[in-house]
C-alpha positions in Angstrom: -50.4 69.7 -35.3 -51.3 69.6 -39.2 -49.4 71.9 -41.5 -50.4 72.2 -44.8 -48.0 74.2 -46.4 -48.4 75.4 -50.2 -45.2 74.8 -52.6 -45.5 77.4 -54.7 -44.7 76.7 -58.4 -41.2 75.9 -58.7 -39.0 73.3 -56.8 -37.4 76.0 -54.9 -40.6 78.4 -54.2 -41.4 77.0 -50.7 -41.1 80.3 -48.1 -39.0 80.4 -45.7 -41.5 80.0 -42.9 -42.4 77.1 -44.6 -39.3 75.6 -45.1 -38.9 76.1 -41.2 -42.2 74.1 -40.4 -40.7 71.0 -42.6 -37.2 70.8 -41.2 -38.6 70.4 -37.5 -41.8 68.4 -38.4 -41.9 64.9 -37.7 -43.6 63.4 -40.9 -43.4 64.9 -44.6 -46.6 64.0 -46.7 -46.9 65.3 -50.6 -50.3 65.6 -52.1 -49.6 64.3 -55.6 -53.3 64.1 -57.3 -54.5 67.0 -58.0 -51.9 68.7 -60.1 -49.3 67.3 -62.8 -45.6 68.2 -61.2 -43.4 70.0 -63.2 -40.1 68.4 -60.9 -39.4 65.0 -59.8 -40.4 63.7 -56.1 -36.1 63.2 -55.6 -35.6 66.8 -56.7 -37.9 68.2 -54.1 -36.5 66.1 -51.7 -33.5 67.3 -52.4 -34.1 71.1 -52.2 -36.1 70.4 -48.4 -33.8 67.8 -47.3 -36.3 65.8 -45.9 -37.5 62.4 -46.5 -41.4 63.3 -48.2 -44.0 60.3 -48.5 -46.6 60.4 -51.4 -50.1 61.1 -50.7 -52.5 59.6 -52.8 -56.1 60.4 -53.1 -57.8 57.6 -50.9 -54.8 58.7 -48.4 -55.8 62.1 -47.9 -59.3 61.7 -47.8 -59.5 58.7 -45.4 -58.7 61.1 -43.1 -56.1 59.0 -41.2 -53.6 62.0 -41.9 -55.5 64.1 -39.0 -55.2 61.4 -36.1 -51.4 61.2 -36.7 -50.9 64.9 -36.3 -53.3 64.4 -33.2 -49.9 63.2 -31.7 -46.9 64.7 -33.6 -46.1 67.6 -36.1 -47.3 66.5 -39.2 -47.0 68.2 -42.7 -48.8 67.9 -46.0 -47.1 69.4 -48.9 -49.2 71.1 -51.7 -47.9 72.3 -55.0 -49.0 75.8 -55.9 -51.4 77.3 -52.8 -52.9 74.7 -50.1 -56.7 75.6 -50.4 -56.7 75.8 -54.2 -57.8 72.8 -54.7 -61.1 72.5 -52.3 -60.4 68.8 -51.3 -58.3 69.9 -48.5 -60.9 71.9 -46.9 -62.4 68.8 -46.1 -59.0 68.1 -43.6 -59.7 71.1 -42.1 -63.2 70.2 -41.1 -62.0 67.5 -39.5 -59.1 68.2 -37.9 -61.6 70.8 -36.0 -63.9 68.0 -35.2 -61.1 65.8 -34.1 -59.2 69.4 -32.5 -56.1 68.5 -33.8 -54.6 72.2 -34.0 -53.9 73.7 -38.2 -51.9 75.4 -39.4 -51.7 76.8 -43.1 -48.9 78.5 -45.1 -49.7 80.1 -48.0 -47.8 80.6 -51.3 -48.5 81.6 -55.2 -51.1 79.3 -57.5 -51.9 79.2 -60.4 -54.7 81.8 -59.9 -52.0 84.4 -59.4 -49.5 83.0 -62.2 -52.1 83.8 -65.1 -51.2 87.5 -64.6 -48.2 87.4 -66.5 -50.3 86.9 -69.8 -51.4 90.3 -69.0 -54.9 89.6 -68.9 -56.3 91.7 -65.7 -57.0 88.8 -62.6 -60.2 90.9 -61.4 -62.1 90.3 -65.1 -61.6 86.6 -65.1 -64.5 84.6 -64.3 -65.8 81.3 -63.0 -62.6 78.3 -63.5 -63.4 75.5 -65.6 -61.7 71.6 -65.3 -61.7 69.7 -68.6 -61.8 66.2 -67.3 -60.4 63.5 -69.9 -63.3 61.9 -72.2 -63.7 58.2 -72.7 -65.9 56.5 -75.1 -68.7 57.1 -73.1 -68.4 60.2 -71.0 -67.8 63.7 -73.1 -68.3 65.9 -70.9 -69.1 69.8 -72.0 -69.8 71.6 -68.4 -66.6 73.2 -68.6 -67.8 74.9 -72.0 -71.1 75.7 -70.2 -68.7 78.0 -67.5 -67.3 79.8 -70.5 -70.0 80.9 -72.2 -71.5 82.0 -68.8 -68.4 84.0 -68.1 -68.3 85.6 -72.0 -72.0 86.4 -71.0 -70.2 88.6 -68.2 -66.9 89.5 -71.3 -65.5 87.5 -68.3 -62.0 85.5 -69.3 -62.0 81.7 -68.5 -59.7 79.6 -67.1 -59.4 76.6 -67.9 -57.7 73.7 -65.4 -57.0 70.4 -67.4 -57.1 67.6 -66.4 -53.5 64.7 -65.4 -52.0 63.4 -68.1 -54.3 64.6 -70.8 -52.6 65.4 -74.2 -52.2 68.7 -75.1 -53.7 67.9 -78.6 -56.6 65.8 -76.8 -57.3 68.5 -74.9 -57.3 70.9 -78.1 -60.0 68.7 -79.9 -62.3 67.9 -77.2 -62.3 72.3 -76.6 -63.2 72.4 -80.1 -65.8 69.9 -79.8 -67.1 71.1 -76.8 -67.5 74.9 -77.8 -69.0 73.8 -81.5 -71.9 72.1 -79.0 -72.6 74.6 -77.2 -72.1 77.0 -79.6 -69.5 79.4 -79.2 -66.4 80.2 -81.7 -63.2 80.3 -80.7 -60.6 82.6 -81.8 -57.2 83.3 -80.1 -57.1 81.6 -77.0 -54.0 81.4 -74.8 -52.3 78.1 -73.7 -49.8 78.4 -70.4 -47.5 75.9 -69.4 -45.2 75.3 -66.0 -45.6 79.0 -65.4 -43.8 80.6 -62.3 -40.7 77.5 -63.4 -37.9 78.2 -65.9 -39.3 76.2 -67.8 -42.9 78.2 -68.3 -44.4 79.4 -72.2 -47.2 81.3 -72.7 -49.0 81.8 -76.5 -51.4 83.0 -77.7 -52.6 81.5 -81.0 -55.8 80.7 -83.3 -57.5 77.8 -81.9 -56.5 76.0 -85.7 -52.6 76.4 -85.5 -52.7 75.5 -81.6 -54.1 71.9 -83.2 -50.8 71.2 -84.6 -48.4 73.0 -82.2 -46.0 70.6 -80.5 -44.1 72.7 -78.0 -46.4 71.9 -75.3 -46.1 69.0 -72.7 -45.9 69.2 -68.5 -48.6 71.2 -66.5 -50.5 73.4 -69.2 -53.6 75.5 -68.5 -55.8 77.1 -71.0 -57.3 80.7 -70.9 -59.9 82.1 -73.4 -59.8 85.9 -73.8 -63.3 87.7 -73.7 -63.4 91.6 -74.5 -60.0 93.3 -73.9 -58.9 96.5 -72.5 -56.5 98.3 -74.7 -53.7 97.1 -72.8 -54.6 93.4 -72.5 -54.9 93.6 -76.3 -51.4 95.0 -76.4 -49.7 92.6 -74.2 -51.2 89.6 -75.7 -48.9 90.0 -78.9 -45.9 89.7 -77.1 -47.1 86.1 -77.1 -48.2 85.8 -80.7 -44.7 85.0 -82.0 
């Protein structure tokens, strides 16, 4: 059977159903593309107690994860929520094709972590991934999702991509919104949220450029129209 069982967003946040699955399964996989860890691989392995084996990208999708659990209990750890990131519906498809039985344990994401900037979950809109430019890919699709969701005074998310600087990722937003024409004003930047060691502010797009409290797993959010209480709650993080 294949588990795919969602880590929350802290070391400790696996459930306890969960935790149960991985201390009787027979191989521990961890997913570790898709999302910048705010722990080390030893401290997880600490907290489950089981020996965990990275997963890398051409791992996963080679498929060769769903003809082991074909013959044992198999189990492929996912920070945050397991079907967040869509690559992994792609092991499901298979795993029905191949009917190796599935099993999938939910837990908190990102998508629910925003929240606790106050901003209301129903008015966000479509999320955005600001991949990391080279010389000769710039990308601006992601700026093209936010001003479809201000069209619709929809918030944006924005995912960013591994190991992009915080300040990289500042001036390629800039650049991006100047071409496709939208200003910027406050925006919020979030980082490790649901960890002790999470941040949230909210700040002018121009002071954010030389801010240096930011590094780990960050996310940005760009506020459209508020409600009176969003408005409110936002200068709790202005400080």
């Amino acid at each position: 059977m294949l588990y795919l069982i969602g880590l929350g967003l802290n070391v400790d946040g696996i459930s306890t159903y969960g935790l149960e699955v991985v201390k009787r399964a027979k191989k521990i996989y961890l997913e570790n593309y898709t999302v910048e860890f705010p722990y080390t691989h030893q401290e997880l392995e600490d907290v489950l107690g089981k020996k965990i084996y990275p997963a890398n990208r051409e791992f996963v999708e080679n498929l060769s994860i769903v003809d082991e659990a074909a013959k044992k209990d198999v189990v492929l750890l996912i920070y945050g929520s397991p079907l967040t990131a869509t690559t992994h519906i792609t092991l499901l498809q298979e795993a029905k094709l191949s009917k190796v039985r599935t099993k999938i344990i939910y837990n908190a994401s990102i998508l629910d972590a925003v929240a606790e900037t106050g901003l209301q979950l129903y008015k966000f809109g479509k999320i955005a991934s600001m991949p990391t430019w080279q010389k000769s890919f710039t990308p601006t699709s992601f700026m093209k999702i936010v001003h479809e969701n201000m069209s619709m005074k929809a918030h944006s998310l924005i995912l960013i991509d591994i190991g992009l600087d915080f300040q990289d990722a500042i001036f390629q937003l800039k650049k991006a919104a100047k071409k496709e024409d939208i200003s910027l004003k406050k925006i919020l930047v979030c980082r490790a949220l649901g960890t002790k060691k999470r941040s949230i502010v909210y700040r002018d797009i121009e002071e954010l450029e030389e801010f240096q409290g930011m590094f780990g797993p960050y996310c940005i959010i760009i506020p459209s129209k508020l409600h009176f209480v969003e408005k409110d709650y936002l200068k709790t993080f202005e400080k």
